[in-house]
N, C-alpha and C positions, 0 to 999 in steps of 0.2 A: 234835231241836234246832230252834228256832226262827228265824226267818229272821235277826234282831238276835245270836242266837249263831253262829251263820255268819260276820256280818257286821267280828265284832268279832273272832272267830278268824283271819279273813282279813287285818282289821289288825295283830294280832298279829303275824302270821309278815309280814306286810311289812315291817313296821316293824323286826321281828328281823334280815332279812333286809338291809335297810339301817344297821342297826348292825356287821353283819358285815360289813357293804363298806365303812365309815368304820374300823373295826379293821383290816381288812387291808391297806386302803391306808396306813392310817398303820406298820402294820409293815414293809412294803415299802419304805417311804418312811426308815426309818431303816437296814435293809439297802441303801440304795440299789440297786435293784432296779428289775424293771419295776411299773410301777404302774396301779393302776383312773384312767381319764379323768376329769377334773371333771363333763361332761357326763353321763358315767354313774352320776358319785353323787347330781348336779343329777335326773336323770329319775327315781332313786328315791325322792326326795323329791317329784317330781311324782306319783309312783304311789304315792299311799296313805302313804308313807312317812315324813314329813317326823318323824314324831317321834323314830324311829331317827336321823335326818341329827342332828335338834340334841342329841339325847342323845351323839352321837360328837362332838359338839363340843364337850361339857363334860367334867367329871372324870370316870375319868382319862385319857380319852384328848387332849383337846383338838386335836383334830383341824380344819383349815380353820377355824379360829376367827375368823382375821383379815379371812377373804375376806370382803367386806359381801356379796358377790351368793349367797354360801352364805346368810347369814341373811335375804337375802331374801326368796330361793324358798322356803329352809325354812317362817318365819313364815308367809306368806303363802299357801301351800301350805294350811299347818298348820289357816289361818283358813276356806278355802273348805271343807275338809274337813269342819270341823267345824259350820260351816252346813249344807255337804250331807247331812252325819248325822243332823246337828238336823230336816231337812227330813222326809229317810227316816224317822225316827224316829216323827217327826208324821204320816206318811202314813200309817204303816201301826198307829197307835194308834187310829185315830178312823174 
């Protein structure tokens, strides 16, 4: 496998990884229950993640929808990422 398949397998399971954690806290959260911190669904959107965060945000979960500083980090996140891919991508093409 190629370094860019690596790259994007690793996205993957991040990103999977924080849809699992936008699921469970929203199931939690209707068992009222203990729940995943903001900060730790905030950081896995910092980590590679953010596509997972806003995928749990939309159907069907709608999860943290409301919160603006979720859609902040998420987007914003989501933007640096995908320059820094764009970047990698170009570095290691040329």
């Amino acid at each position: 496998m190629t370094l860019i398949n690596w790259l994007a397998l690793g996205l993957f399971v991040l990103n999977l990884r924080a849809y699992y954690l936008m699921y469970t806290d929203k199931q939690r959260a209707q068992k009222q229950i203990w729940r995943i911190s903001e900060q730790n669904l905030l950081l896995s959107a910092l980590c590679f993640g953010s596509l997972g965060i806003l995928l749990g945000m939309q159907t069907p979960l709608y999860h943290k929808r409301r919160k603006w500083y979720f859609w902040a980090v998420a987007l914003g996140s989501l933007a640096i990422q995908i320059v820094l891919l764009g970047w990698i991508g170009y570095e290691f093409n040329t």
